[in-house]
PQR file with spaces between the fields and no chain letter, atoms N, CA, C, O and H, PARSE charges and radii, in Angstrom:
ATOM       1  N    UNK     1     -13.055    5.479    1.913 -0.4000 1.5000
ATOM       2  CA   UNK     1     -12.047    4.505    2.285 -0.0000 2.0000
ATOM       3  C    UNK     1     -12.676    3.521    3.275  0.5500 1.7000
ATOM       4  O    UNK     1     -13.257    3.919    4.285 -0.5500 1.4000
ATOM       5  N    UNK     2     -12.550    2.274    2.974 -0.4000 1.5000
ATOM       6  CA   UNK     2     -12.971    1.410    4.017 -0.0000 2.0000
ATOM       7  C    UNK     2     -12.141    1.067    5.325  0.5500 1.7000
ATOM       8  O    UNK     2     -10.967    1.433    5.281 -0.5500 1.4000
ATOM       9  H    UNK     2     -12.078    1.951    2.154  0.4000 1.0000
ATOM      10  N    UNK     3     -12.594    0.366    6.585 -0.4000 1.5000
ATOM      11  CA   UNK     3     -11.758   -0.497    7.154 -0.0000 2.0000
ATOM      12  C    UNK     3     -11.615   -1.110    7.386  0.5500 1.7000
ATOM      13  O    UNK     3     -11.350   -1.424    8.546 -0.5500 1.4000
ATOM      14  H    UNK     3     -13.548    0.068    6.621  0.4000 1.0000
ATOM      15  N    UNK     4     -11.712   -2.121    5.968 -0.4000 1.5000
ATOM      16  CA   UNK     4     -11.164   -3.187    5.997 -0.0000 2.0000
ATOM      17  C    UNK     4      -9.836   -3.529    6.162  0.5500 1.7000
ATOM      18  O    UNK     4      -8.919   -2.883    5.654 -0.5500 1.4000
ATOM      19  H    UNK     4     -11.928   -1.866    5.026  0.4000 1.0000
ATOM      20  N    UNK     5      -9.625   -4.901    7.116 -0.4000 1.5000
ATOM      21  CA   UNK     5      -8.013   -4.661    7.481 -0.0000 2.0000
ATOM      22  C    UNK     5      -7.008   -5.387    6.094  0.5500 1.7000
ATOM      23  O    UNK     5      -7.547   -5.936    5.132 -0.5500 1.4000
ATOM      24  H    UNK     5     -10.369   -5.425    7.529  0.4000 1.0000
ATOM      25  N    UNK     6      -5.603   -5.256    6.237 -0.4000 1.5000
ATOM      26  CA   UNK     6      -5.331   -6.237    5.234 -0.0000 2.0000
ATOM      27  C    UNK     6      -3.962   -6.322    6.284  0.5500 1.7000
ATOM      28  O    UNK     6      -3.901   -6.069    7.487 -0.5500 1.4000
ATOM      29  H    UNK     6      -5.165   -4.811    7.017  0.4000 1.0000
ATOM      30  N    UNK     7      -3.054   -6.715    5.473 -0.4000 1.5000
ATOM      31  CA   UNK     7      -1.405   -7.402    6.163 -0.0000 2.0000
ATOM      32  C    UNK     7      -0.344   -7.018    5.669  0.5500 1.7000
ATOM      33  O    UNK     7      -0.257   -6.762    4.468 -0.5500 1.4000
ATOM      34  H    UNK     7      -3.104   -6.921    4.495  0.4000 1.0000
ATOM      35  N    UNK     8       0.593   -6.914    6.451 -0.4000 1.5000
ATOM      36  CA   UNK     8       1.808   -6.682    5.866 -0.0000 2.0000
ATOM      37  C    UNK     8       2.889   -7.445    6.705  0.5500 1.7000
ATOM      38  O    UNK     8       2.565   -8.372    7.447 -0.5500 1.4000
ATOM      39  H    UNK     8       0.522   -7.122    7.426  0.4000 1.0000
ATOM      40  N    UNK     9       4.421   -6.948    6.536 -0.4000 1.5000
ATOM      41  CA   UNK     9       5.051   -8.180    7.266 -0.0000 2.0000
ATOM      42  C    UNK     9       5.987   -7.155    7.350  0.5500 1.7000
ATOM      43  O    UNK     9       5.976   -6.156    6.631 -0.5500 1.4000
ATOM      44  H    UNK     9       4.684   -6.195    5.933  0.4000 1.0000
ATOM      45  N    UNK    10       7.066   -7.475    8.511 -0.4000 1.5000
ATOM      46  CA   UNK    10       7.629   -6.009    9.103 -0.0000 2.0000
ATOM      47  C    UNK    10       8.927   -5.595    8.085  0.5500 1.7000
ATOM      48  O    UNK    10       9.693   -4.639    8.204 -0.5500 1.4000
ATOM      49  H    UNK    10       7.075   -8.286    9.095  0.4000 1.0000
ATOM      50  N    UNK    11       8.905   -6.544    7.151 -0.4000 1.5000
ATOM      51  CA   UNK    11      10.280   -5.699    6.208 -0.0000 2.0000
ATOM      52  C    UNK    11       9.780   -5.347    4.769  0.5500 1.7000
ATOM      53  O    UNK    11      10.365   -4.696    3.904 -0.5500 1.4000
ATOM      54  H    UNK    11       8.283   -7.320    7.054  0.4000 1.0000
ATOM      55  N    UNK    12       8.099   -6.159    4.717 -0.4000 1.5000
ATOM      56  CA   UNK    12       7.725   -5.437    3.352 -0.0000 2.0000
ATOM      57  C    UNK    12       7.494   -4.385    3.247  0.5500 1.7000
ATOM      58  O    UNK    12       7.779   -3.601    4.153 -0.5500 1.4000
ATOM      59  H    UNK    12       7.623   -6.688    5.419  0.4000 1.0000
ATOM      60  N    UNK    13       6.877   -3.970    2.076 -0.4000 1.5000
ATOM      61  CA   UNK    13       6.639   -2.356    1.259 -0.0000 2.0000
ATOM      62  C    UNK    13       5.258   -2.820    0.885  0.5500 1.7000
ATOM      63  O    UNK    13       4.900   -1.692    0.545 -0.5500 1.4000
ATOM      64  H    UNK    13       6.645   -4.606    1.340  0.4000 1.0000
ATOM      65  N    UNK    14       4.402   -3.406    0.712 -0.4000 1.5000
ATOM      66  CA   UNK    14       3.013   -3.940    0.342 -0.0000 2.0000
ATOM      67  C    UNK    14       1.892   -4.570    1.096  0.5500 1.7000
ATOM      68  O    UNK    14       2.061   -5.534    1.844 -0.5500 1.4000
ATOM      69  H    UNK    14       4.693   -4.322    0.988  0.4000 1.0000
ATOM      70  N    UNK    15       0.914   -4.083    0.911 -0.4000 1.5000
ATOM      71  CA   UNK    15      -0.467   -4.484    2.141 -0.0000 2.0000
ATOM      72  C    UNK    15      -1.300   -5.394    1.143  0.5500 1.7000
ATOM      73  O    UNK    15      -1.934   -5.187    0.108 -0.5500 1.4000
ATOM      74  H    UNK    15       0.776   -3.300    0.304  0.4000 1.0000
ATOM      75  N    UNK    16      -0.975   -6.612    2.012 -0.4000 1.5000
ATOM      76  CA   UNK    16      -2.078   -7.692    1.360 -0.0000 2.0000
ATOM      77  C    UNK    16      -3.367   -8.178    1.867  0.5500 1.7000
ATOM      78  O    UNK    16      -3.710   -8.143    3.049 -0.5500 1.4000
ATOM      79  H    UNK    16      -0.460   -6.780    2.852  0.4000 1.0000
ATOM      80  N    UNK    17      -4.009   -8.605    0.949 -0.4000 1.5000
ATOM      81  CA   UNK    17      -5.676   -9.848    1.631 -0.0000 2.0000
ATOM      82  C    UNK    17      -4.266  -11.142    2.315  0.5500 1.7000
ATOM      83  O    UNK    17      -3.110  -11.448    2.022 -0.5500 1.4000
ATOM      84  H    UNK    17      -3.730   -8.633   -0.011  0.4000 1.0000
ATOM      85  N    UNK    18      -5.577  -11.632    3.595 -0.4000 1.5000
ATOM      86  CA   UNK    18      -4.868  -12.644    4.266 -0.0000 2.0000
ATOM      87  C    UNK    18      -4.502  -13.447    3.742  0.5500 1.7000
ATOM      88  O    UNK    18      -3.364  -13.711    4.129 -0.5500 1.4000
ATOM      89  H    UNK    18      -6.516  -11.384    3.833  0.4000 1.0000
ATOM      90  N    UNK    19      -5.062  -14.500    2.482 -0.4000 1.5000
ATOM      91  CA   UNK    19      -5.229  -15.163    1.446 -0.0000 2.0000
ATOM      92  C    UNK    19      -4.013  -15.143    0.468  0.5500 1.7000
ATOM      93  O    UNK    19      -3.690  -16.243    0.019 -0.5500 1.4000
ATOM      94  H    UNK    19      -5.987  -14.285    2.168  0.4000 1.0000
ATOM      95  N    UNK    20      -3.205  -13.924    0.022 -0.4000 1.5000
ATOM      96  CA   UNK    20      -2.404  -13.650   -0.711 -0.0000 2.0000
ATOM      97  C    UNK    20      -0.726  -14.684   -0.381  0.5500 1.7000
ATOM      98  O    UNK    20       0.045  -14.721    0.577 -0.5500 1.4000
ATOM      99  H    UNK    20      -3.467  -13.031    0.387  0.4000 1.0000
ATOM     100  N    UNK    21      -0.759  -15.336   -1.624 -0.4000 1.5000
ATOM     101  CA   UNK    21       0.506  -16.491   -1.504 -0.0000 2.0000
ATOM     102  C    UNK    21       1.862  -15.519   -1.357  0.5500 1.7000
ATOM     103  O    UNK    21       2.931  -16.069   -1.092 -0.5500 1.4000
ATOM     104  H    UNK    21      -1.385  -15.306   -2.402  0.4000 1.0000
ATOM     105  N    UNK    22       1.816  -14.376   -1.495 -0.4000 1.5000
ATOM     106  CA   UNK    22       3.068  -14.024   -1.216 -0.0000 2.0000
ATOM     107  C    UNK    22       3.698  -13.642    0.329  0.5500 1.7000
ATOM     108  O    UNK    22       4.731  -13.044    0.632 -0.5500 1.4000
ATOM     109  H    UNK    22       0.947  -13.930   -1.710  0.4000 1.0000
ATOM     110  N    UNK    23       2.555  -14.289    1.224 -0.4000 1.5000
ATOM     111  CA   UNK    23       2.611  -13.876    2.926 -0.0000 2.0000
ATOM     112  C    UNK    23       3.033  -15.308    3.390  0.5500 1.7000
ATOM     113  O    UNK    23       3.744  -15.527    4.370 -0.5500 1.4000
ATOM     114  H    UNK    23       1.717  -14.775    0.978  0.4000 1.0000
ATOM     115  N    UNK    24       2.501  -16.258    2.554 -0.4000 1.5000
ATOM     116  CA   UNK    24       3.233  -18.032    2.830 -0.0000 2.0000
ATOM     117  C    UNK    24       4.362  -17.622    3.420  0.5500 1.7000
ATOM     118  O    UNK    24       4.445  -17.411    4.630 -0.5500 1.4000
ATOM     119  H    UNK    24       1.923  -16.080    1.757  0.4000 1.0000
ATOM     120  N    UNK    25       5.393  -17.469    2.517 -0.4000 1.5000
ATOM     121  CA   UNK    25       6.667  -17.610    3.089 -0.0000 2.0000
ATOM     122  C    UNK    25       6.913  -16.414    4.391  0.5500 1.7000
ATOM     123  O    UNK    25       7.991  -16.514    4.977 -0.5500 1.4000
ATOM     124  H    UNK    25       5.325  -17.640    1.534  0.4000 1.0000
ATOM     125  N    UNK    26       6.111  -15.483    4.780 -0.4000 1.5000
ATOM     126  CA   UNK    26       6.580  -15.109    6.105 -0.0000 2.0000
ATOM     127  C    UNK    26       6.276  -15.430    7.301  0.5500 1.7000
ATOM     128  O    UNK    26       5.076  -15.611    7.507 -0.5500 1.4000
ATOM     129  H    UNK    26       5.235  -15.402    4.304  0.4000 1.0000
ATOM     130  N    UNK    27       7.187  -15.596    8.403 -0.4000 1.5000
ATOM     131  CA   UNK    27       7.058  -16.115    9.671 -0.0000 2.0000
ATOM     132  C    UNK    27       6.016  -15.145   10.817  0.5500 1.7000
ATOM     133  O    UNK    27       5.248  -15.575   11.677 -0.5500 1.4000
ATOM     134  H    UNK    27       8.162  -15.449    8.236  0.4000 1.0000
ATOM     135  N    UNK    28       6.311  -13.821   10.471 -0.4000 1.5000
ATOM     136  CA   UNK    28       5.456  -12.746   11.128 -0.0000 2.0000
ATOM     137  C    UNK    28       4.191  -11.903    9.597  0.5500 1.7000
ATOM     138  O    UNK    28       4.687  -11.262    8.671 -0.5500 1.4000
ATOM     139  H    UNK    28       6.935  -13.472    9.772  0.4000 1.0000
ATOM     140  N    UNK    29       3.496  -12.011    9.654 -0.4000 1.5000
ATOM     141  CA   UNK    29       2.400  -10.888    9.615 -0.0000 2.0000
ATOM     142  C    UNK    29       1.585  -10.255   10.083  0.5500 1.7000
ATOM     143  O    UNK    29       0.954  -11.090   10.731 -0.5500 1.4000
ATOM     144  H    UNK    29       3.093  -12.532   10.407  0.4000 1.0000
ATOM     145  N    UNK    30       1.110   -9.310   10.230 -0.4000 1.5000
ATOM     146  CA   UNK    30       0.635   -8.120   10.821 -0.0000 2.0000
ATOM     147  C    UNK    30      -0.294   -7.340   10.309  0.5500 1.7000
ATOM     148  O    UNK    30      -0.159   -6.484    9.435 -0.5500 1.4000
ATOM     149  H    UNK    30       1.623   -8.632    9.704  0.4000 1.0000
ATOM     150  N    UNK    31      -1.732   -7.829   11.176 -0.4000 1.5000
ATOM     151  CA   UNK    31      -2.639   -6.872   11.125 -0.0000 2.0000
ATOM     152  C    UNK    31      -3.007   -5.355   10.527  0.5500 1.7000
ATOM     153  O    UNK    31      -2.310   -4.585   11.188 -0.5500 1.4000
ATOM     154  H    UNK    31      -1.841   -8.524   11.886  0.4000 1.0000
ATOM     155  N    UNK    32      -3.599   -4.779    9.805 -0.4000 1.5000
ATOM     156  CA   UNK    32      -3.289   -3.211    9.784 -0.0000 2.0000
ATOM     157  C    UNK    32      -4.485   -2.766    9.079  0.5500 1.7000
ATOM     158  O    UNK    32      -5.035   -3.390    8.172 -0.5500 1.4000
ATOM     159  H    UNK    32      -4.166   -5.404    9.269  0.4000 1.0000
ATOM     160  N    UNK    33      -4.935   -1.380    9.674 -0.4000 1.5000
ATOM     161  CA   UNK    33      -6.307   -0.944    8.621 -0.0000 2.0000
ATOM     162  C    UNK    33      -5.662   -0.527    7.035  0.5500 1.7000
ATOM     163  O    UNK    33      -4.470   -0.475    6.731 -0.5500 1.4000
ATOM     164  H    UNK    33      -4.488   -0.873   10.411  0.4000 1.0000
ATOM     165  N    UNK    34      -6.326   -0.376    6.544 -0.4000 1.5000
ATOM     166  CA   UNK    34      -5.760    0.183    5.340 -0.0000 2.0000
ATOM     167  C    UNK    34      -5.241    1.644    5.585  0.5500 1.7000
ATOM     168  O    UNK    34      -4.127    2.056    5.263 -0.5500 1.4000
ATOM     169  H    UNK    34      -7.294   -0.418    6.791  0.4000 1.0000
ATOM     170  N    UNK    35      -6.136    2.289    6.148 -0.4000 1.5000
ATOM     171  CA   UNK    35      -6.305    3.828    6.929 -0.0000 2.0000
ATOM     172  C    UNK    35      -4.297    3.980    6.739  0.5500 1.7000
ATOM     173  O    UNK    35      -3.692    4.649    5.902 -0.5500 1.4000
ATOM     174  H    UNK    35      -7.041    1.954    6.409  0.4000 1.0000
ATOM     175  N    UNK    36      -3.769    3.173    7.747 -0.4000 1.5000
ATOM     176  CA   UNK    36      -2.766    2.878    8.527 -0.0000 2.0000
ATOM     177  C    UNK    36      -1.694    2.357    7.687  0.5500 1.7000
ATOM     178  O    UNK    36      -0.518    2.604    7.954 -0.5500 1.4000
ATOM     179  H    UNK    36      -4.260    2.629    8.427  0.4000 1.0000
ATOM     180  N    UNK    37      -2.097    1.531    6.521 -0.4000 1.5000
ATOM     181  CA   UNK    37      -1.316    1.254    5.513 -0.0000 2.0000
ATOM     182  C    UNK    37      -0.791    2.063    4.711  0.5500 1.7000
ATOM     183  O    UNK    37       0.411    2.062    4.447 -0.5500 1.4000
ATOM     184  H    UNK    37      -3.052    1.331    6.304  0.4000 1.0000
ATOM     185  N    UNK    38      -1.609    2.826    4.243 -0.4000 1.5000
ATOM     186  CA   UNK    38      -1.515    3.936    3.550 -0.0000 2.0000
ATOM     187  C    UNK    38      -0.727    5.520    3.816  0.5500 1.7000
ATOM     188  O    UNK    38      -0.285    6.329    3.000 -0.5500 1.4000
ATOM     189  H    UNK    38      -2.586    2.826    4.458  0.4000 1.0000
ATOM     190  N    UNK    39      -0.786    5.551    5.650 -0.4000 1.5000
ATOM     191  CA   UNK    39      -0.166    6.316    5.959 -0.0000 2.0000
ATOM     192  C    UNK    39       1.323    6.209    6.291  0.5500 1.7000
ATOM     193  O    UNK    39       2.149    6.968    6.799 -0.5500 1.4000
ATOM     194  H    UNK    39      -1.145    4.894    6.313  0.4000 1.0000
ATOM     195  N    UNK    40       1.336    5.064    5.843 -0.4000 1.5000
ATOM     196  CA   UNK    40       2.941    4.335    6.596 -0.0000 2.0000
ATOM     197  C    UNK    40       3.842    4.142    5.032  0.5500 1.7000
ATOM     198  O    UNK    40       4.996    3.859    4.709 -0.5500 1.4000
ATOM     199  H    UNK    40       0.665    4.448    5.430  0.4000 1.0000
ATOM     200  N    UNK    41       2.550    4.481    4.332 -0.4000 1.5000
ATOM     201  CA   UNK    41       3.707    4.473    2.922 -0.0000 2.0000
ATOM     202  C    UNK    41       3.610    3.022    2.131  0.5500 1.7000
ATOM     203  O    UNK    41       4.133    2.836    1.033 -0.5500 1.4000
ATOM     204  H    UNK    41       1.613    4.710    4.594  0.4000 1.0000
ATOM     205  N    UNK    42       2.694    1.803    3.020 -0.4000 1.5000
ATOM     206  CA   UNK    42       2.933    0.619    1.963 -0.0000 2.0000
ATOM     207  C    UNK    42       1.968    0.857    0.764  0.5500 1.7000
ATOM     208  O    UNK    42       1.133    1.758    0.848 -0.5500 1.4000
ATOM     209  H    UNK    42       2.269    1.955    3.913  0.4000 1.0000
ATOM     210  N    UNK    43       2.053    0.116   -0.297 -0.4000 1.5000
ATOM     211  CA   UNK    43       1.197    0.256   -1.103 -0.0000 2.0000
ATOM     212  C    UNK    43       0.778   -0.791   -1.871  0.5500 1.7000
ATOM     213  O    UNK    43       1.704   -1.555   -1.596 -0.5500 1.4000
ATOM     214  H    UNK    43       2.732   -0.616   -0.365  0.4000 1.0000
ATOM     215  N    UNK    44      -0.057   -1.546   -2.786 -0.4000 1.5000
ATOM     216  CA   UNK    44      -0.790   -2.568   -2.345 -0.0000 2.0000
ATOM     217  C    UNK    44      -0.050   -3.270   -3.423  0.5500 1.7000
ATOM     218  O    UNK    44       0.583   -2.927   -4.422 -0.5500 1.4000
ATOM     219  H    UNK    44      -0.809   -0.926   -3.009  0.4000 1.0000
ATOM     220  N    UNK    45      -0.301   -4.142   -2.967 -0.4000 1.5000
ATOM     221  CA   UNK    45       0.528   -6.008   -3.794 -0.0000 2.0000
ATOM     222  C    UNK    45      -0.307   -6.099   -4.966  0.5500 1.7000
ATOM     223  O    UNK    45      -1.503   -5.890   -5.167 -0.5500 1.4000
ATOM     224  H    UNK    45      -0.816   -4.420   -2.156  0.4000 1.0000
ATOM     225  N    UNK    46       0.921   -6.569   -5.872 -0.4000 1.5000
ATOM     226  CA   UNK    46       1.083   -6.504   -7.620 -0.0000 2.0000
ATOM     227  C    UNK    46      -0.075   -8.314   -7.889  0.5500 1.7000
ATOM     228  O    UNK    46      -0.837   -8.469   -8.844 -0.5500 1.4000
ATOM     229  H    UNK    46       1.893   -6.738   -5.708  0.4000 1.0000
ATOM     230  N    UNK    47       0.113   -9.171   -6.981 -0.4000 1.5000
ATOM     231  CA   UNK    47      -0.017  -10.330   -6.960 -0.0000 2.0000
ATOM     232  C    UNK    47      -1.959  -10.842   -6.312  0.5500 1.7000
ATOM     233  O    UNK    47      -2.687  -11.712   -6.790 -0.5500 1.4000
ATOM     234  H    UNK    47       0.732   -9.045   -6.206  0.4000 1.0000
ATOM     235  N    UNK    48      -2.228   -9.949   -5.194 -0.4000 1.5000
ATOM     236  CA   UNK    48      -3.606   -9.832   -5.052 -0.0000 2.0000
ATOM     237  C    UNK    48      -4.329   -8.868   -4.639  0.5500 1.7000
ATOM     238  O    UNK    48      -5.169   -8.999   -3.749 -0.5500 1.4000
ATOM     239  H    UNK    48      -1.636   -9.243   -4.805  0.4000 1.0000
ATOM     240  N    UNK    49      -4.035   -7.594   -5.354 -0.4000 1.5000
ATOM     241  CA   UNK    49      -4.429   -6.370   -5.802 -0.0000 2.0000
ATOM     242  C    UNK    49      -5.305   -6.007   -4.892  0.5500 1.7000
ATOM     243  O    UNK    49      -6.437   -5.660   -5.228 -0.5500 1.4000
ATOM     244  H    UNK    49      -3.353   -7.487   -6.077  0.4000 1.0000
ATOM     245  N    UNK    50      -5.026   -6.026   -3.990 -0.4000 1.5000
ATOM     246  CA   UNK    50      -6.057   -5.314   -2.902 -0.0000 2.0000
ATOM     247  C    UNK    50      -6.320   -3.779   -3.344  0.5500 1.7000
ATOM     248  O    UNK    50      -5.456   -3.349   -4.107 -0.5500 1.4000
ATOM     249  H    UNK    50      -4.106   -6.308   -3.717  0.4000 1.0000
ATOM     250  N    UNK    51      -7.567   -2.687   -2.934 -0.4000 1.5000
ATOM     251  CA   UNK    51      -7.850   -1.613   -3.398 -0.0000 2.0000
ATOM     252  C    UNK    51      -6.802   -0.731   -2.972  0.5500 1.7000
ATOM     253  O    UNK    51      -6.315   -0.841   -1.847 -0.5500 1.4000
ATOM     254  H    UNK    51      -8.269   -3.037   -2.314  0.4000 1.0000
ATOM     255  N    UNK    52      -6.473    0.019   -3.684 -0.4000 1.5000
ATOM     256  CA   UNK    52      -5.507    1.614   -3.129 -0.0000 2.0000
ATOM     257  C    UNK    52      -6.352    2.430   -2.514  0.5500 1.7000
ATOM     258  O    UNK    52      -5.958    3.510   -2.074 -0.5500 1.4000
ATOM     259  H    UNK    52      -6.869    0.109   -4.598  0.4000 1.0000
């Protein structure tokens, strides 16, 4: 598992690359290892497929 970080936003369900157009429209995003993503239950975006 890497740690590389990716993002999420505090009411999604999905960890994205910073890059990913579906984070445009949010006002807050948020830092997170994957490590951390994974343990929190998000799971990765349909749109820029970051690794599981």
């Amino acid at each position: 598992m890497t740690n590389e970080t990716f993002y999420v936003t505090p009411t999604g369900k999905k960890y994205h690359y910073r890059n990913c157009r579906t984070l445009t429209r949010s006002k807050t995003v948020i830092a997170i290892s994957k490590r951390d993503a994974l343990a929190k239950g998000y799971e990765p975006c349909g749109v820029c497929k970051p690794p599981r």
